[in-house]
Each structure stands twice: as C-alpha cells, then as structure tokens.
N, C-alpha and C positions, 0 to 999 in steps of 0.2 A: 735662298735661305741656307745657313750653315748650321748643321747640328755636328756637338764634342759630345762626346762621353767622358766622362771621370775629369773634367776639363779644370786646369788650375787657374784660381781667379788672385792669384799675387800681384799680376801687373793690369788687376781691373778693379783695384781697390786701395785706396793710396794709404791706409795706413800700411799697404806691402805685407797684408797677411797672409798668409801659405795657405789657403785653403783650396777644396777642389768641388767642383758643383756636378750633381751626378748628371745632369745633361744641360749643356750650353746651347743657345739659340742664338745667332744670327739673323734679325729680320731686315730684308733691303726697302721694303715699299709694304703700303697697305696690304696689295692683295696677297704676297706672303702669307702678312700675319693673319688674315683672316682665315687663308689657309689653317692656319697656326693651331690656330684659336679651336677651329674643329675638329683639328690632331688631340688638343688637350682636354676638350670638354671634361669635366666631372677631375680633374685634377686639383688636389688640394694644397700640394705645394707648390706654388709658383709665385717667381718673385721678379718683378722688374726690376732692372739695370739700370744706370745712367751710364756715369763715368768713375763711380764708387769712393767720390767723394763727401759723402756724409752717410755712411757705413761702416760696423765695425762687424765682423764676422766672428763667431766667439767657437768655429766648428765646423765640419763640411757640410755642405746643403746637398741634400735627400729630396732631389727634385728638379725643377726646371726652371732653368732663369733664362732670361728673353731680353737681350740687347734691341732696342732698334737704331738701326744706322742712318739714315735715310738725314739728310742735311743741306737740304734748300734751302734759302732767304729770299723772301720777293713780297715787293710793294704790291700789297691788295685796292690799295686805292689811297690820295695823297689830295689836300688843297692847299690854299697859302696857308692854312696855320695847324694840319694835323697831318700825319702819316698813318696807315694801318699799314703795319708789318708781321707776315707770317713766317715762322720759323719750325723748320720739322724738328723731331723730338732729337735728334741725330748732332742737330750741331752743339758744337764745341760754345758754352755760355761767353766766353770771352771772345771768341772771332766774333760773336752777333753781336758783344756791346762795342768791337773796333770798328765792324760795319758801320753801324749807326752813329759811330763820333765822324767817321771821317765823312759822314753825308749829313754831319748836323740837325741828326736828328736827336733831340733832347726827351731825355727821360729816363735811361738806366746809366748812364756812365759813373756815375756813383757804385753803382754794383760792378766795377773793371776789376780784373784779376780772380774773382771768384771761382774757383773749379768748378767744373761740372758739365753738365748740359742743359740745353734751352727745355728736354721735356723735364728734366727733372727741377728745375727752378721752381713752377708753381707748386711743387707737391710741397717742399720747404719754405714756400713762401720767401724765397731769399732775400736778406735785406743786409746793409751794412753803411756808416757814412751820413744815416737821416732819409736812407730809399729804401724801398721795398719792389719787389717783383707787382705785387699788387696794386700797386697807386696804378700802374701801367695795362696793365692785361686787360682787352677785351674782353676774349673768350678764350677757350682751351677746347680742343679736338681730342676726340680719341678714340677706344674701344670697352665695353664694358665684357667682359672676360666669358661670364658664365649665358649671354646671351648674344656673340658674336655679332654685336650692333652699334654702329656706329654714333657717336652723341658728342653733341655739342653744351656745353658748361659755360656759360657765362661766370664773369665777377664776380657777381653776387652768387651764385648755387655755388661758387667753388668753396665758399667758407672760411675766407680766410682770417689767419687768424698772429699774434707773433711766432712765426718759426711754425706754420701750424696751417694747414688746410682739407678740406674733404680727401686728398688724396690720403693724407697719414692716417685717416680714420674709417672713416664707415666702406669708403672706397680703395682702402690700403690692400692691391697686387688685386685688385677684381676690376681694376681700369688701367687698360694703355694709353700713356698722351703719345699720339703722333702726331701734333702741331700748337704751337700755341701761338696766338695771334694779340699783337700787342700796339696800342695806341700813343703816340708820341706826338711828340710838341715839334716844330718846324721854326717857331720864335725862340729866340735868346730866352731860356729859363734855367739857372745855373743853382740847384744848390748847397751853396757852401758853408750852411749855417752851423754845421758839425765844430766843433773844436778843433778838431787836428786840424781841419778842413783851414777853418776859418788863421789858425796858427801858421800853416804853409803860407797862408798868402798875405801874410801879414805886410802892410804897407802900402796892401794891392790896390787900384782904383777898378770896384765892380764890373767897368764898360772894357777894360784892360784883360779881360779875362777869357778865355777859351770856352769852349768843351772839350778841346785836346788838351790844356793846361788841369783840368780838371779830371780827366782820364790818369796824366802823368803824375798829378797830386796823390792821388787813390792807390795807382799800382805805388809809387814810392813810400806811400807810409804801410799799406799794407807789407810792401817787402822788409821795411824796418822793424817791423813788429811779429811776424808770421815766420815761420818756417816754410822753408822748400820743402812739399813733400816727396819731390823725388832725390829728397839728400836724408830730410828724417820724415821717416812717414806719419803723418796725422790727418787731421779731418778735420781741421780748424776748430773753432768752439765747440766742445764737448759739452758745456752744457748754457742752455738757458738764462738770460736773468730774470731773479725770480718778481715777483709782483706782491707786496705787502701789505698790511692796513697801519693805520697812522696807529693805533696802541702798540705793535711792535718795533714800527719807528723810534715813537720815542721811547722805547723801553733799550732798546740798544744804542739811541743817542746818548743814553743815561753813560756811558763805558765808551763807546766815541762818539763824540758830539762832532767830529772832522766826517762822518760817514756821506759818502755820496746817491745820492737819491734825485730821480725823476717822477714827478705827478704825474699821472695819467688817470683822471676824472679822482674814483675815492682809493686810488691805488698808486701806492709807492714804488718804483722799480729800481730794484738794487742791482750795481753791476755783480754779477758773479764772481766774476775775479777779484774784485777788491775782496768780496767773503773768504774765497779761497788765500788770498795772499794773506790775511791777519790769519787763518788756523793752519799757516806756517806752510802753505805747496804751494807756492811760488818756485819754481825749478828745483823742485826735491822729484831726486831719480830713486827708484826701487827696481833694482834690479834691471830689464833691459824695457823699461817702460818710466816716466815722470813727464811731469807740469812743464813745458817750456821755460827757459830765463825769461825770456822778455814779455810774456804772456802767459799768466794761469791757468786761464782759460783754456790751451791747446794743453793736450795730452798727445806725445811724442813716440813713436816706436823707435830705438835705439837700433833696432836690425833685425833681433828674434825674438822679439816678444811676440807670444800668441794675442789671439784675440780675449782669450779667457786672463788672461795677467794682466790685459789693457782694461777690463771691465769691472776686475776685480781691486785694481788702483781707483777706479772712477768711481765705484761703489765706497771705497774708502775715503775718500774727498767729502764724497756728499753726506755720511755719517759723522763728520769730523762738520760738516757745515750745521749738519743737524743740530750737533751735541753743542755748540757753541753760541748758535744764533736763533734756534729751534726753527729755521728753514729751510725746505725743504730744496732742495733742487730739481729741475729738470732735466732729464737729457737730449740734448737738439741732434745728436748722431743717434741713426738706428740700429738698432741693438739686434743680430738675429744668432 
C-alpha cells in the first residue's frame, strides 16, 4: 500500500484538472485494503478512484481517495458456448475488451476504446454503440466501506439503470469493486445494428465480418468523433440523454418536426446533443473551457480551465436546454 499526502490528481483525471487530494491511497491486493478499511473506519470523506475518466473535480478533496491497482484477467469457467470472465477492479477497461476480441470472446467489443477501468465500468453502467456493461456482468465483487465485509452483488441488486447503478446511489464511496465477473458468448454474435455501426460496413456480407472488424469499426469512429484526452482533456459525454413523454414530443415537433427520437416503452429519448446543437453550443468556447466541434455532447478543457469554469459552462448548457425545450438534462460525469 502507498499513501501521498497533499497528493496532485492532474494526471489521474483526464479532464487534466490541477487539483490535490489531502491523502492518496494505493491499494495492491484485497488484504491491503482491508487493512485499509480498518485504518479509515468512521471517515466520512472517501472517495473511490478508477482512472478519472467520468470525474470532474470542481476543488481539492479534504479527505481520502483509494486507487485499487490490482489487474488480473482469468477464465473462471468456459463451455462451447459461454465464458465466465473475472477481471480485478485495477484493469485498464480497454486491455479487458482487447483480451476478450483476440480470444473471441463476444459481448463488450462494442464498448472498445472507452476510458477507464473494469471496476469502475459497472458503477456507470457503461454503454456505447447499442451495448452496455450490463447486458454482460454476472456478478461484481467488492467491499462495503463502513462494515469491512466482503459481498457479492449480482445483475440484478446491482440496479442497473442508463448511465446509472447502485454504485452512483445508495452505495456511492461506501462500496469497493475489486472484481467484476463477466458472462460472454463463445458463438459468432456481432452487434452491428447501431447506425454508424451499420454505415462502416456498408456493402458488408454479415458472415464477412469479425469481432476484430468490429473492435476496429468502434475505436475508428469513436476516434472521428471524440477527442484525445490526453491532447484536450474531457470526460467524454457530459451529460445524459434525456427521456420525454409523448405531449412534449409533439409540442416541440410543433417547431422541429426533423427532431430525432427513440421509443423506449411510454418514453421518448432525445439525443442530448442534437438539444445542445440547436440552443447554439455546438463548439462554442468560453474562455479555456467549450462544447467540442464535432460533438456537443463533450465538454473540452483547453489547458487551464478549472473544474469550477468546466461546471459552470455545463450548468450553462443545461439552463439554455431548459429555457428552450423545458428539459431538463442530466449529468453522466460526476461532479465533486
């Protein structure tokens, strides 16, 4: 175990914010953190780590944040047509989904290039493409904080939800994932029903197609659309899209009847970004913070902007979505 004092988290948080956490933790293995755990009993600030990609720090933290490191991959048990795959909290989210294409094993390669880590994936429920972390996860492993015990979380108790699970809520920084164990397919199941998806492979004969074509599909259009955050710092979709009822639908079809919208049972889901791009922050900069060119949705650090001018332009977005379309936004980055 490694403890910092006054420890700077600029290059542990990829919008690249200067801030400093008044004690940093290093965990290598369980019995550390268990240690850990009994070091902190009754501490009220602590906050779990990933790899500080859907984080935005608005300040220094007055308290103690807990990296765990620890980055095993191993088949827990395989037949002809399933995998169970355990993954510590520690690995890098994109080594685990290259693992699993180059051994064809099907079911996140749709989530390829995503920052982060494998513990932190379920907390955000990560999805992108037409997948989600959830269609996949068995169970999740961990520790719950203030009772130094170890628990296991199925599928279902995880709560998941879009961009949305028990971790961000009732269990937000009072549970450590240290493994998440994840259920895959061993048969050809590819899918490419997405648009972009289906627009990459245009002309393509379905049996003609990879998991590795479909990996390289993913990182390429996300790298056409996304920013590098180690050139500009962000945290990819800043917020949410929101979910509507059919009289606000067509009250704003009234004014664009071109408006894009998805069903999901008696609810409408508007992209975000299309909101944002008609009340004009489509790559509108303020100062050393704005909306990416080629995506709304991303909110960019120029190089010095704080955390407080990044939340304070995000806050502005969603008041300008308010005032135009009376919706409300969410924000999918957390906000501390």
């Amino acid at each position: 175990m490694n403890l910092y004092e006054n420890y700077s988290l600029k290059h542990l948080n990829t919008f690249n914010i200067d801030v400093k956490a008044k004690y940093f933790l290093e965990v290598f293995n369980e019995h550390e953190l268990t240690e850990l755990i009994n070091e902190i009993q009754g501490q009220k600030n602590v906050l779990i780590l990933g790899a500080g990609s859907n984080i935005l720090f608005t300040k220094d933290y007055d308290g103690f944040i807990i990296k765990y490191i620890s980055s095993e991959i191993k088949v827990l048990f395989e037949n002809e047509n399933h995998v169970i795959i355990k993954a510590d909290a520690g690995v890098v989210w994109d080594d685990l989904v290259s693992y699993t294409v180059k051994k064809n094993y099907y079911g996140i390669e749709n989530l390829s290039l995503i920052p982060g880590t494998a513990g932190a994936a379920p907390v955000q429920n990560i999805g992108a493409y037409g997948a989600e972390i959830s269609n996949v996860i068995d169970y999740v492993e961990g520790y719950i904080l203030d009772k130094n015990e170890k628990k296991i979380l199925y599928r279902d108790e995880c709560l998941f939800n879009y961009r949305d699970s028990i971790f961000k809520n009732e269990l937000k920084n009072k549970f450590i994932i240290t493994s998440v164990v994840l259920r895959l397919k061993k048969e050809k199941v590819l899918n490419i029903s997405y648009r972009d998806i289906q627009n990459y492979f245009q002309g393509r004969d379905y049996h003609t197609i990879s998991i590795q074509d479909v990996r390289d599909a993913i990182i390429n259009i996300r790298k056409s659309k996304l920013p590098d955050y180690t050139k500009l710092g962000n945290a990819g979709s800043f917020f949410k899209n929101p979910e509507i009822d059919f009289t606000l639908l067509e009250l704003i079809k009234k004014e664009y009847p071109d408006i894009p919208y998805h069903q999901i049972n008696d609810k409408y889901k508007i992209p975000a970004a299309w909101l944002i791009e008609k009340c004009g922050y489509k790559g509108k900069r303020q100062g050393n913070t704005g909306t990416y060119e080629k995506q709304a949705l991303v909110i960019i650090n120029y190089g010095n902007a704080t955390g407080e001018e990044i939340k304070n332009f995000a806050d502005e977005i969603k008041q300008a979505v308010k005032n135009k379309f009376n919706i409300d936004l969410g924000y999918e980055v957390n906000i501390i």
